[in-house]
Biopython code that builds the backbone (N, CA, C, O; Angstrom):
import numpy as np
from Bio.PDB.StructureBuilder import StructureBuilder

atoms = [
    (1, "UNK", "N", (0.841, -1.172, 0.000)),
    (1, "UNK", "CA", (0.000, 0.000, 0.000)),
    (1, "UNK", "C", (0.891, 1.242, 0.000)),
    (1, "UNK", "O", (1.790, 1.245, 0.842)),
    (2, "UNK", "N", (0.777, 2.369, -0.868)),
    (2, "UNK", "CA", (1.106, 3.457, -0.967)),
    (2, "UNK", "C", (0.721, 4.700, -0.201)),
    (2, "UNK", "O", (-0.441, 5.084, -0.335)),
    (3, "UNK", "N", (1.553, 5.398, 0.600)),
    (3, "UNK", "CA", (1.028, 6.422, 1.229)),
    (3, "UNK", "C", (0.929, 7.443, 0.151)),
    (3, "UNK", "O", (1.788, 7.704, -0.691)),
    (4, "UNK", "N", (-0.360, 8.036, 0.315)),
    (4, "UNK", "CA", (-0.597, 9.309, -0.396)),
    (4, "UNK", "C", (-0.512, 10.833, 0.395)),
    (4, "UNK", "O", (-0.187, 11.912, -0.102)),
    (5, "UNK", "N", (-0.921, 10.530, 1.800)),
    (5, "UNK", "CA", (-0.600, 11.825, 2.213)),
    (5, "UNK", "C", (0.262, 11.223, 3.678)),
    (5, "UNK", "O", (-0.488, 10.509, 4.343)),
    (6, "UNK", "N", (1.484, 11.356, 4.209)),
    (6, "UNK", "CA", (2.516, 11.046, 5.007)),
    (6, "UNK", "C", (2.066, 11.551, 6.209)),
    (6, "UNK", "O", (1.893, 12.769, 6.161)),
    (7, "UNK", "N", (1.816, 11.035, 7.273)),
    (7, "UNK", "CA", (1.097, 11.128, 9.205)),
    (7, "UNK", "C", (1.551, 12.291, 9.255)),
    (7, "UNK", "O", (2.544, 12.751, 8.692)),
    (8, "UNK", "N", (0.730, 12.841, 10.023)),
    (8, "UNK", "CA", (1.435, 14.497, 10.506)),
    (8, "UNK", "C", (1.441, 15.850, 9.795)),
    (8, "UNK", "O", (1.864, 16.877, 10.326)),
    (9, "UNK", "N", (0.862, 15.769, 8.351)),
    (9, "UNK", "CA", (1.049, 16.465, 7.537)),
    (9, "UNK", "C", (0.016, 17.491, 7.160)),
    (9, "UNK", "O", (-0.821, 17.112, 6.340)),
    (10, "UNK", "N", (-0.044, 18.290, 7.452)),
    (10, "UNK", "CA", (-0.501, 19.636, 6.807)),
    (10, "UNK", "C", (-1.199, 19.728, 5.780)),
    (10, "UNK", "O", (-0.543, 19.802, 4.741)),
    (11, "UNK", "N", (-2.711, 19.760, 5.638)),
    (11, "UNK", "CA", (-3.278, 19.808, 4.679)),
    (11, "UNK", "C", (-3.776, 21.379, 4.601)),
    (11, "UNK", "O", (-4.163, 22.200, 5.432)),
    (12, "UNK", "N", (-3.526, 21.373, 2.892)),
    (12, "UNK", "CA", (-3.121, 22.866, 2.878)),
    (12, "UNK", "C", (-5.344, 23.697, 2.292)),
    (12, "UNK", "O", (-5.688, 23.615, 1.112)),
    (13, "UNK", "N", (-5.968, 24.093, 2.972)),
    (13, "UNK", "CA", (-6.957, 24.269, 2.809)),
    (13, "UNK", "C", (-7.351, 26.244, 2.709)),
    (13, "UNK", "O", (-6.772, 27.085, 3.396)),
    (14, "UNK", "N", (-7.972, 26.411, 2.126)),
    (14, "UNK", "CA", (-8.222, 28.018, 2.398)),
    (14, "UNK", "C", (-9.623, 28.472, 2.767)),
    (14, "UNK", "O", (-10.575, 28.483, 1.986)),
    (15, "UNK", "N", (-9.645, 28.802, 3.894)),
    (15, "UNK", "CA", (-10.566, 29.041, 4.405)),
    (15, "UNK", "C", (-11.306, 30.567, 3.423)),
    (15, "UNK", "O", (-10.617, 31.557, 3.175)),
    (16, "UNK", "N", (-12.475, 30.460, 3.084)),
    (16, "UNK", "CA", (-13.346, 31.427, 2.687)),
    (16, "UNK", "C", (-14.178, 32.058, 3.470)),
    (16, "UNK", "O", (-14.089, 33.257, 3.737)),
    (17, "UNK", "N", (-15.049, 31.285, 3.893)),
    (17, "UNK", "CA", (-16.514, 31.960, 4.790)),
    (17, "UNK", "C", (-16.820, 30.611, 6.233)),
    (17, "UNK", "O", (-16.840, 29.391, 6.397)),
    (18, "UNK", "N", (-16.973, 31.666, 6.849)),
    (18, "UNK", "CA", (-17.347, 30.299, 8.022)),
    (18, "UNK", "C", (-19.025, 31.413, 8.602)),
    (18, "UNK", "O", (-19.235, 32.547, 9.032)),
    (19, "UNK", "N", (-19.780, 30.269, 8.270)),
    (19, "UNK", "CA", (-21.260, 30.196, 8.706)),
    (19, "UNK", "C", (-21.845, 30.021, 9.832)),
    (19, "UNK", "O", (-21.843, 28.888, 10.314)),
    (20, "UNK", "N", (-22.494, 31.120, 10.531)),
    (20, "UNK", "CA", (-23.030, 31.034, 11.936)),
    (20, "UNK", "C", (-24.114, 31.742, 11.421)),
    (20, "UNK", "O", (-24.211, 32.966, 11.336)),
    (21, "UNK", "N", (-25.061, 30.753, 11.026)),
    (21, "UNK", "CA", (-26.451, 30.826, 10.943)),
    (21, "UNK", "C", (-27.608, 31.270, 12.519)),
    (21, "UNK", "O", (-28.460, 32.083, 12.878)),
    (22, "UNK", "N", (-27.050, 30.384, 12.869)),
    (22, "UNK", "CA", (-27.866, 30.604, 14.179)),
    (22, "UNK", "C", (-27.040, 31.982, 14.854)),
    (22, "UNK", "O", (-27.768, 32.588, 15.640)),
    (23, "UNK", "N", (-25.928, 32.465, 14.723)),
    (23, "UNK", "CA", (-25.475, 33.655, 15.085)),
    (23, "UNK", "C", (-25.748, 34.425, 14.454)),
    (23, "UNK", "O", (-25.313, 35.441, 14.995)),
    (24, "UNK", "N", (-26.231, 34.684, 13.564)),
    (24, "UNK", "CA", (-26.574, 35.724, 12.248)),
    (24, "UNK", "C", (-27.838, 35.921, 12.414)),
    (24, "UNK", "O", (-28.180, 37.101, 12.325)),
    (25, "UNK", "N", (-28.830, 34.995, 12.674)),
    (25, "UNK", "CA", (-30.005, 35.375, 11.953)),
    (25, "UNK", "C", (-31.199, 35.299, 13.695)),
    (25, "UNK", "O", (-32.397, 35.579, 13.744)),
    (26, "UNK", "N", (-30.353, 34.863, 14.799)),
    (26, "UNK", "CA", (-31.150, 34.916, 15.956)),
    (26, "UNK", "C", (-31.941, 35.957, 16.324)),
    (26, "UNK", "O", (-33.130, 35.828, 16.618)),
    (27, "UNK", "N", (-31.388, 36.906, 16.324)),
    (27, "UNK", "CA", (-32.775, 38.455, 16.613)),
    (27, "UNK", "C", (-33.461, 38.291, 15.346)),
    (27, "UNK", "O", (-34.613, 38.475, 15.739)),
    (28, "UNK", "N", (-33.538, 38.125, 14.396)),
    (28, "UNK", "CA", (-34.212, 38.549, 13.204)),
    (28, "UNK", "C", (-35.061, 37.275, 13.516)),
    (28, "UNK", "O", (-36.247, 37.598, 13.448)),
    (29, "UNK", "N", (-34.915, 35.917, 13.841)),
    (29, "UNK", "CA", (-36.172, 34.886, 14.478)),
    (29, "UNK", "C", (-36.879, 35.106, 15.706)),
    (29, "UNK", "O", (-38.065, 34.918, 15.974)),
    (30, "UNK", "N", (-35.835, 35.583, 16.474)),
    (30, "UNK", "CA", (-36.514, 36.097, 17.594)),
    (30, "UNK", "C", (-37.709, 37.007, 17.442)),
    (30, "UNK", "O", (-38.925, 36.816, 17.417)),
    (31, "UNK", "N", (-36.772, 38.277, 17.332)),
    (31, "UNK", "CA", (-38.257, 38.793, 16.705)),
    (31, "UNK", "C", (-39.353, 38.508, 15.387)),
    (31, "UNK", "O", (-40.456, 39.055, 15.418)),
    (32, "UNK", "N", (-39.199, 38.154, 14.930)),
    (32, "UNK", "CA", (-40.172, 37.240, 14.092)),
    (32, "UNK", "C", (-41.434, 36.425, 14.950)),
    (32, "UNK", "O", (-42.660, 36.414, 14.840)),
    (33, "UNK", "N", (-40.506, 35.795, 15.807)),
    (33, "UNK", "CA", (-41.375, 34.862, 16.563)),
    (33, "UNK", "C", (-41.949, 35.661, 17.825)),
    (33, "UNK", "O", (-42.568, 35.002, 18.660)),
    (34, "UNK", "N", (-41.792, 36.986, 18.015)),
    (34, "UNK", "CA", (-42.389, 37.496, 18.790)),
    (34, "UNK", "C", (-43.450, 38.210, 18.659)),
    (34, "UNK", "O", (-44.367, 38.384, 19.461)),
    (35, "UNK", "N", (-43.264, 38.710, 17.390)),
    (35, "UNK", "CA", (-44.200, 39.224, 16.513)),
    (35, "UNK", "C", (-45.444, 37.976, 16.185)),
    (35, "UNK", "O", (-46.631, 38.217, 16.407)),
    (36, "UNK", "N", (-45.021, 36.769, 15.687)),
    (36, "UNK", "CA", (-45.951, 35.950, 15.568)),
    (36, "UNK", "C", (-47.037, 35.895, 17.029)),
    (36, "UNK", "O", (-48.181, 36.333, 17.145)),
    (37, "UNK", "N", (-46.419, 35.388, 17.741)),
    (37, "UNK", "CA", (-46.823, 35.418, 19.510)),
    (37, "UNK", "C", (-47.493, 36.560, 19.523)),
    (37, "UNK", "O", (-48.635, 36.188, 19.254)),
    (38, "UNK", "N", (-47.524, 37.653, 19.654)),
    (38, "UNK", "CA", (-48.428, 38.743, 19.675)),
    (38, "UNK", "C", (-49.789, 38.605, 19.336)),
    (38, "UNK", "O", (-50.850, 38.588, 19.960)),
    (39, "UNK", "N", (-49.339, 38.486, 17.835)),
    (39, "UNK", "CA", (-50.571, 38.502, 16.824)),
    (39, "UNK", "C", (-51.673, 37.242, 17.140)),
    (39, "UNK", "O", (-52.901, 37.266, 17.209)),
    (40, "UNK", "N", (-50.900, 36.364, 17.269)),
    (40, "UNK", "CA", (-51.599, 34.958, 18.218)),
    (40, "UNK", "C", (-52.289, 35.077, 19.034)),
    (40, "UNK", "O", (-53.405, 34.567, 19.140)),
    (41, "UNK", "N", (-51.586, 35.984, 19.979)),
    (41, "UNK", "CA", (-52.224, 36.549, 21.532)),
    (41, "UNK", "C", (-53.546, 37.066, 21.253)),
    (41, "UNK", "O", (-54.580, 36.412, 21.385)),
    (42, "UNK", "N", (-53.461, 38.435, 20.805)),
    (42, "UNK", "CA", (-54.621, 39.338, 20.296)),
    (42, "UNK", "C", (-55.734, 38.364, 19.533)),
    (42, "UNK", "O", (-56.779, 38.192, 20.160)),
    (43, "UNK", "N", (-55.629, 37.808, 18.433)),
    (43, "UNK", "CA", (-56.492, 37.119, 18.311)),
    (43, "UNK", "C", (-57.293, 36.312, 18.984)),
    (43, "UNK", "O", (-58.515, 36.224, 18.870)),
    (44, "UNK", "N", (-56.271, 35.460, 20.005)),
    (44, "UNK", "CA", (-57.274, 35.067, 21.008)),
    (44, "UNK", "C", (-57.815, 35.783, 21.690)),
    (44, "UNK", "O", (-58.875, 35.206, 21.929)),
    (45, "UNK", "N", (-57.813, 36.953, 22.337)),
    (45, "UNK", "CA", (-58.102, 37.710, 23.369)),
    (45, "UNK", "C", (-59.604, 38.241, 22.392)),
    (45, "UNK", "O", (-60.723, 37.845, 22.720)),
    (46, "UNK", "N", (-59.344, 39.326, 20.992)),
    (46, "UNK", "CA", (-60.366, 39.493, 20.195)),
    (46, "UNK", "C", (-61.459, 38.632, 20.351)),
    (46, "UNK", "O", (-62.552, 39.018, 20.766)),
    (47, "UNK", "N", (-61.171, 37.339, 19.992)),
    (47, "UNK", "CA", (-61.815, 35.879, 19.598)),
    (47, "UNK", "C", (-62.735, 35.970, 20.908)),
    (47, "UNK", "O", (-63.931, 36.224, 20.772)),
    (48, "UNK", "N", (-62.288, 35.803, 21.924)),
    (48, "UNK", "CA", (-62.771, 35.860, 23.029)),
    (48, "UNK", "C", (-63.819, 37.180, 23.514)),
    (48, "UNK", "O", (-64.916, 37.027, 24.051)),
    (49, "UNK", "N", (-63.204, 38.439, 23.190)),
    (49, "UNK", "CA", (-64.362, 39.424, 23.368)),
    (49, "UNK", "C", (-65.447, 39.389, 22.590)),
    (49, "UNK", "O", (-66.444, 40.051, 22.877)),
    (50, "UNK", "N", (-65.384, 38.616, 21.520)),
    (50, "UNK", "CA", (-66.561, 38.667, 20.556)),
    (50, "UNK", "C", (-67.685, 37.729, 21.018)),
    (50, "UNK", "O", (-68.870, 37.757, 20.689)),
    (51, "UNK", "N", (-66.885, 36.674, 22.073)),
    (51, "UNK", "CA", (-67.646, 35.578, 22.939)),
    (51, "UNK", "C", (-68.706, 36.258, 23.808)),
    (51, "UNK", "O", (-69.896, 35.981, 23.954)),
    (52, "UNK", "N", (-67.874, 37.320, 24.400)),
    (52, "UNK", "CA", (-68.448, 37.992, 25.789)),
    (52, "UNK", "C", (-69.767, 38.579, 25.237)),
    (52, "UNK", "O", (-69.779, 39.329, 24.261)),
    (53, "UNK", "N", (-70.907, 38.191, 25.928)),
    (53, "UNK", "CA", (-72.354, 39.471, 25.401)),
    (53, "UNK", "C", (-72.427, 40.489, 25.861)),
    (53, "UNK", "O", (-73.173, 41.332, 25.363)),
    (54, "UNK", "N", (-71.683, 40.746, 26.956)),
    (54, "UNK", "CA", (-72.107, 42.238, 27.383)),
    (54, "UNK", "C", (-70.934, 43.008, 25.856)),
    (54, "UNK", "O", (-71.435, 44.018, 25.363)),
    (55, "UNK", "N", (-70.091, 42.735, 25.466)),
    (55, "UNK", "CA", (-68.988, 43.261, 24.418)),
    (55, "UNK", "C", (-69.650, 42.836, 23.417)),
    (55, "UNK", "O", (-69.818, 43.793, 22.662)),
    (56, "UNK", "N", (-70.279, 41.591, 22.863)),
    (56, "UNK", "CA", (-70.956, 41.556, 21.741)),
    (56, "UNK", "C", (-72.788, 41.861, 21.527)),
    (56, "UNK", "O", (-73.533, 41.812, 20.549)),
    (57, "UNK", "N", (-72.948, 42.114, 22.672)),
    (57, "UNK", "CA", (-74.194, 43.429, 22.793)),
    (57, "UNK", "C", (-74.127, 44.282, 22.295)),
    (57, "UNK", "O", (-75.115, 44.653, 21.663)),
    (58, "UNK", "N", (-73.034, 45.004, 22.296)),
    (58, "UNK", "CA", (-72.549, 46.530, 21.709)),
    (58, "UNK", "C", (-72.403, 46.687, 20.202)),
    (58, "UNK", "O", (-72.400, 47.635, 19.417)),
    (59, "UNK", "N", (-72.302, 45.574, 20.138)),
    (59, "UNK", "CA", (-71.744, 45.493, 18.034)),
    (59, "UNK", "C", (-73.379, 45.234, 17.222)),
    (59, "UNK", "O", (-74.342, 44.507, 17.464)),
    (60, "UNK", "N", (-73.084, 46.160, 16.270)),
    (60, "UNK", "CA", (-73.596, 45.307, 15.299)),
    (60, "UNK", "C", (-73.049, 44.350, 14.633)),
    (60, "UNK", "O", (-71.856, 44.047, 14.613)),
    (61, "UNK", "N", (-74.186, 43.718, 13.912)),
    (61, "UNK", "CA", (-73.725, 42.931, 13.304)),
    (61, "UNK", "C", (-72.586, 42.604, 12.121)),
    (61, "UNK", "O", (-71.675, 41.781, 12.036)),
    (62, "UNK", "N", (-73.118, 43.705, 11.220)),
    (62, "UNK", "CA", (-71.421, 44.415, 10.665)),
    (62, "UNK", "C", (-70.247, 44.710, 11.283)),
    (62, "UNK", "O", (-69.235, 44.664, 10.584)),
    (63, "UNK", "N", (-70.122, 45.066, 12.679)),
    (63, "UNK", "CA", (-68.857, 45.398, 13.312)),
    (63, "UNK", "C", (-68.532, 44.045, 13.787)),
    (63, "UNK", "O", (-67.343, 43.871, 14.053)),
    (64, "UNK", "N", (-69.240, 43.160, 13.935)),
    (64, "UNK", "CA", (-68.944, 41.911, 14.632)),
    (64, "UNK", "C", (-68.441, 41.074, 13.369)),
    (64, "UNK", "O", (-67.462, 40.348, 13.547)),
    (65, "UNK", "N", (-69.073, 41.121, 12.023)),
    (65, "UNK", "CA", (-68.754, 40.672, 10.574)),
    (65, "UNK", "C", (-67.376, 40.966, 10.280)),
    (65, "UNK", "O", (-66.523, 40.087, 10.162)),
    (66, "UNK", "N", (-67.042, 42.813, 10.101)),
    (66, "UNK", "CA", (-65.676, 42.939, 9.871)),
    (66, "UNK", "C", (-64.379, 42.551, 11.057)),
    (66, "UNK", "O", (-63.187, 42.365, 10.814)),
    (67, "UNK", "N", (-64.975, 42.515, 12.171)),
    (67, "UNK", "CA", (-63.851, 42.084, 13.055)),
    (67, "UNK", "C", (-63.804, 40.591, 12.846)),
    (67, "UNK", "O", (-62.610, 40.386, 12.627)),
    (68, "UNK", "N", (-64.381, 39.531, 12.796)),
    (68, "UNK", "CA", (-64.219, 38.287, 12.476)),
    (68, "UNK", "C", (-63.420, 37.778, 11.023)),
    (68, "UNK", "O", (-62.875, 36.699, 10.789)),
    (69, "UNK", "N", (-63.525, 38.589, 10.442)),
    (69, "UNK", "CA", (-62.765, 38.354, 8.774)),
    (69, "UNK", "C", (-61.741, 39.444, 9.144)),
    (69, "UNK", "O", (-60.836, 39.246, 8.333)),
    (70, "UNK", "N", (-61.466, 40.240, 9.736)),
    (70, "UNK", "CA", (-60.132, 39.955, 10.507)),
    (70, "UNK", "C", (-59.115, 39.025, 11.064)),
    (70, "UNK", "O", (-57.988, 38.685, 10.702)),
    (71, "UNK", "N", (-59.998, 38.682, 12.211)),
    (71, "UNK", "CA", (-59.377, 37.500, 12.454)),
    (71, "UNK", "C", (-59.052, 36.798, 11.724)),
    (71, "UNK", "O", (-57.826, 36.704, 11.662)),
    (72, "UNK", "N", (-59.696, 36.079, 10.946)),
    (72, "UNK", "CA", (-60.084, 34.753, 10.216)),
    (72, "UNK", "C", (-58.776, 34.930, 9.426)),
    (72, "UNK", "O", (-58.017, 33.982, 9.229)),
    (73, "UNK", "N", (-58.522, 36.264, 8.950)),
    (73, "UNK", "CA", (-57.620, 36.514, 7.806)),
    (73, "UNK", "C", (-55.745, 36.277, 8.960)),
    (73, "UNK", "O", (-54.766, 35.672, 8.525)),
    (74, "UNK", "N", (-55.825, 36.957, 10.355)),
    (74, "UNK", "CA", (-54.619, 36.799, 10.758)),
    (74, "UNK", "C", (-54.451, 35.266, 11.327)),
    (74, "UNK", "O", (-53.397, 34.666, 11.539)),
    (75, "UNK", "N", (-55.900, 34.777, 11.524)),
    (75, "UNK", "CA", (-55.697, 33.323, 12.221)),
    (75, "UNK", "C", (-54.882, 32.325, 10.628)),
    (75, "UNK", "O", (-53.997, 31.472, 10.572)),
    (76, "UNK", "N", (-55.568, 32.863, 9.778)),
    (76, "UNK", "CA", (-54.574, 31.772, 8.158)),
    (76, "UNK", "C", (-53.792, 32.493, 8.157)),
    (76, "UNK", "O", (-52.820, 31.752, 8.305)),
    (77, "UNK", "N", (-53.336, 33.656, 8.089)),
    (77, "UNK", "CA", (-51.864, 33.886, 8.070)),
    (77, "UNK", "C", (-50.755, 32.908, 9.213)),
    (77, "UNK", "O", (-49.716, 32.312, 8.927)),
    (78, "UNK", "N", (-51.347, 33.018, 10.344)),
    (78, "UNK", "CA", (-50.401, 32.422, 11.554)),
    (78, "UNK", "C", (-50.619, 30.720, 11.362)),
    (78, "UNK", "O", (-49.791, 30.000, 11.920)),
    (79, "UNK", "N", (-51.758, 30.062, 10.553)),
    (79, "UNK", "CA", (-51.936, 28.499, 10.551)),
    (79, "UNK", "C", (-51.321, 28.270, 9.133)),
    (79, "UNK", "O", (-50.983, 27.101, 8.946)),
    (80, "UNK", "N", (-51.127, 29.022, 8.217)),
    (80, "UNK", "CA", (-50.947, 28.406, 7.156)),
    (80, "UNK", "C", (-49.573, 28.273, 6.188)),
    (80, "UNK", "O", (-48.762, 27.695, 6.911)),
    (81, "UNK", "N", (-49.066, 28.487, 5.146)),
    (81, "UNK", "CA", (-47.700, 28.284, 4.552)),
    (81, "UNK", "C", (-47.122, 29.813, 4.772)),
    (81, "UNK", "O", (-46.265, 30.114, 3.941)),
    (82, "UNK", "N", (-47.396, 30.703, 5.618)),
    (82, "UNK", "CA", (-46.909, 31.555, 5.179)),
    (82, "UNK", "C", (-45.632, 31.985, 6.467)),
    (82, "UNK", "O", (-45.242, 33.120, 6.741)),
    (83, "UNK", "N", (-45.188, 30.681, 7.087)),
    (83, "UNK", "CA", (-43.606, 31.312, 8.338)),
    (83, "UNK", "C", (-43.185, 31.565, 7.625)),
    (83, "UNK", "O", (-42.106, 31.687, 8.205)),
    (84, "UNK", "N", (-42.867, 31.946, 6.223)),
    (84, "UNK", "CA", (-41.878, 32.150, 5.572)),
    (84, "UNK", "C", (-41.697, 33.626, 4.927)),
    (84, "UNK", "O", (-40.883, 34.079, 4.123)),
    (85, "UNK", "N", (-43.064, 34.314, 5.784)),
    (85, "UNK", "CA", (-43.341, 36.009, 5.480)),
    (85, "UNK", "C", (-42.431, 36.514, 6.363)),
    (85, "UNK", "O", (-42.296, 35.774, 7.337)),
    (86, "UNK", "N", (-41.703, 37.577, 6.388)),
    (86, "UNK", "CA", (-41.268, 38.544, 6.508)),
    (86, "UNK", "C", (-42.333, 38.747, 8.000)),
    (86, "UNK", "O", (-43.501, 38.379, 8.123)),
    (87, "UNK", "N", (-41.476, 39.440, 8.991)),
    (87, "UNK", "CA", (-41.892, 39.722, 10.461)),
    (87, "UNK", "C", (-43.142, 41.157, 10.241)),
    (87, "UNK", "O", (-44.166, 41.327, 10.903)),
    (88, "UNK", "N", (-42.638, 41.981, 9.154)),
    (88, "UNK", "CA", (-43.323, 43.200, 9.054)),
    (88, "UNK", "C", (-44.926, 42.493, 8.877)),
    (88, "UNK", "O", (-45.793, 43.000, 9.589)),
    (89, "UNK", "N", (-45.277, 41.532, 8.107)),
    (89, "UNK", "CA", (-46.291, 40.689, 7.112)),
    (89, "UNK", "C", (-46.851, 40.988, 8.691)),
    (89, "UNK", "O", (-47.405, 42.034, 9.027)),
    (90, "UNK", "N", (-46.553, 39.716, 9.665)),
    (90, "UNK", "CA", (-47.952, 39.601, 11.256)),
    (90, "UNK", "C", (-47.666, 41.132, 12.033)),
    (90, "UNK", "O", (-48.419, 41.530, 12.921)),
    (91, "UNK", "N", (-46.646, 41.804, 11.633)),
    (91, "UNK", "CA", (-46.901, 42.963, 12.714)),
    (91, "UNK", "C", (-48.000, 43.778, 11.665)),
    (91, "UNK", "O", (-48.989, 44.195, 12.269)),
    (92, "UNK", "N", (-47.983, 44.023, 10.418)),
    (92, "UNK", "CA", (-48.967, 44.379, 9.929)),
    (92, "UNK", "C", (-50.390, 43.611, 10.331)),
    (92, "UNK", "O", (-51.195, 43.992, 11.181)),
    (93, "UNK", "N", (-50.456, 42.785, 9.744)),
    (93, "UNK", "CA", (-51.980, 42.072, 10.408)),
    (93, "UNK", "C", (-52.111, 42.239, 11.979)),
    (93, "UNK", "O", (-53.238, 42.730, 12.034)),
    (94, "UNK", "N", (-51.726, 42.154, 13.142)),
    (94, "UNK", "CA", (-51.724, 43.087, 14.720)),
    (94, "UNK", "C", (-52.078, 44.525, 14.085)),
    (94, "UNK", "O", (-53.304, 44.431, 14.030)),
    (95, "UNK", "N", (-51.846, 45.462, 13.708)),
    (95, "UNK", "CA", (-52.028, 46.375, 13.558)),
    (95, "UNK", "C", (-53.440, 47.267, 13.202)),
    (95, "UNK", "O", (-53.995, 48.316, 13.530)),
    (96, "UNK", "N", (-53.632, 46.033, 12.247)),
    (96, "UNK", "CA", (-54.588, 46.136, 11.025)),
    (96, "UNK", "C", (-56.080, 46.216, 12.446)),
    (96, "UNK", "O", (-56.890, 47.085, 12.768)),
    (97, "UNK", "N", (-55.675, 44.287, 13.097)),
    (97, "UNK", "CA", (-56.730, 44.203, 13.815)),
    (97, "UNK", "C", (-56.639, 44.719, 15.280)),
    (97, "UNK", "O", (-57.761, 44.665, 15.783)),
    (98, "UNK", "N", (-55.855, 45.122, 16.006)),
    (98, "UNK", "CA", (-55.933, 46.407, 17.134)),
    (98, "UNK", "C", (-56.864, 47.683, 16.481)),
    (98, "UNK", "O", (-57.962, 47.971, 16.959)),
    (99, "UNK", "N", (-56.315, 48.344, 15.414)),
    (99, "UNK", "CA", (-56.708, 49.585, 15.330)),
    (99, "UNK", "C", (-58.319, 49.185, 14.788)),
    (99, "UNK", "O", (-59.257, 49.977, 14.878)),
    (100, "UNK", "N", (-58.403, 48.123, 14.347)),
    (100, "UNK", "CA", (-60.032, 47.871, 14.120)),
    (100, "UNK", "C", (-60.677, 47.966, 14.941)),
    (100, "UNK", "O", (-61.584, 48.798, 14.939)),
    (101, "UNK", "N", (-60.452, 47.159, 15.936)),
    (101, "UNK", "CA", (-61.203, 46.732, 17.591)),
    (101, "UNK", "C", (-60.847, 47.506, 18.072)),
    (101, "UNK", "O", (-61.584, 47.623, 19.050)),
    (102, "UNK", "N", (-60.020, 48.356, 18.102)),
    (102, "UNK", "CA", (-59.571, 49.647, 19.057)),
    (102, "UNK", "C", (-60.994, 50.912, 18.604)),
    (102, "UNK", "O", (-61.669, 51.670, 19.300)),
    (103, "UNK", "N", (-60.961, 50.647, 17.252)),
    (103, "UNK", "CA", (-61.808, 51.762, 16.394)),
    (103, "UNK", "C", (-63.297, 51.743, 17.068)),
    (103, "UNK", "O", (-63.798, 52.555, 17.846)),
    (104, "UNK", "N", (-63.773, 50.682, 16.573)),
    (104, "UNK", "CA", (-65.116, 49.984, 16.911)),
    (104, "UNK", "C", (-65.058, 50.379, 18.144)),
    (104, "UNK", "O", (-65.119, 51.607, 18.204)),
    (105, "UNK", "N", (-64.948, 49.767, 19.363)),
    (105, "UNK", "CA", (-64.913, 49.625, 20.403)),
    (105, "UNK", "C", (-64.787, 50.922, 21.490)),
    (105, "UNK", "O", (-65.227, 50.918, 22.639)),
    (106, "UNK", "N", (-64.078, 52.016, 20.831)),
    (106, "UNK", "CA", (-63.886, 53.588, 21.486)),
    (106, "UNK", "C", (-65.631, 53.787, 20.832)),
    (106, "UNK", "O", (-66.479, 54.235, 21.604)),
    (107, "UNK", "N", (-65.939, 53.491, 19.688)),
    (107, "UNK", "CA", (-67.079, 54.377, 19.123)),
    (107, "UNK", "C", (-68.457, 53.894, 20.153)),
    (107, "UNK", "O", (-69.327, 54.579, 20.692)),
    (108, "UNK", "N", (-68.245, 52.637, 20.145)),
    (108, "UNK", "CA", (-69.446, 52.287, 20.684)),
    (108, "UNK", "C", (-69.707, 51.820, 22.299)),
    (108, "UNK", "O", (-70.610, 51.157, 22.810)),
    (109, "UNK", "N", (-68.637, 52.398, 22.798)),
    (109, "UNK", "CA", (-68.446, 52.377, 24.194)),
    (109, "UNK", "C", (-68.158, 54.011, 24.989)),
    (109, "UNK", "O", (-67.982, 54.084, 26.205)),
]
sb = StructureBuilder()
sb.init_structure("model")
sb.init_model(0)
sb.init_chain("A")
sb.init_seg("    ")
for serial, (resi, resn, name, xyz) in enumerate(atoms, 1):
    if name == "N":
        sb.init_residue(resn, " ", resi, " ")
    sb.init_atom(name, np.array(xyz, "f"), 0.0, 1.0, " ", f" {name:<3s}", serial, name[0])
structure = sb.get_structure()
């Protein structure tokens, strides 16, 4: 048998890029995933005031219509193919549905 490379020996390699994925991209998941969690939150909490009758006493039926296709719209964003949106994507949808239920809810209270 022939030695091709001799014990002890120095293999001559050049380093280019060394990858720390999980060091690179941790706040940018973090917050991502905090942002998701939010939007999660609120929905349930929404979901839930729309339960309550003394809070869904107050609505019409249209205000109770557009706040539910709200939801409906951030609940498939957060269940469906879309982890792969951009963090701005669920802080927009939180936004969208706070300032809705925020809207509604100052008017008719």
């Amino acid at each position: 048998m022939s030695v091709m490379i001799p014990r002890n020996t120095t293999i001559p390699v050049k380093r280019t890029q060394q990858y720390e994925t999980v060091a690179d991209n941790q706040s940018s998941v973090l917050i991502k995933a905090n942002a998701m969690n939010s939007l999660d939150d609120y929905v349930y909490k929404t979901r839930n005031a729309l339960k309550n009758k003394y809070i869904s006493s107050k609505l019409c039926s249209q205000e109770r219509e557009k706040i539910s296709s709200v939801i409906t719209k951030a609940t498939n964003l957060l269940d469906g193919d879309n982890q792969q949106d951009e963090m701005e994507v669920f802080e927009d949808s939180l936004k969208e549905l706070v300032s809705l239920f925020d809207h509604i809810m100052g008017k008719n209270c």
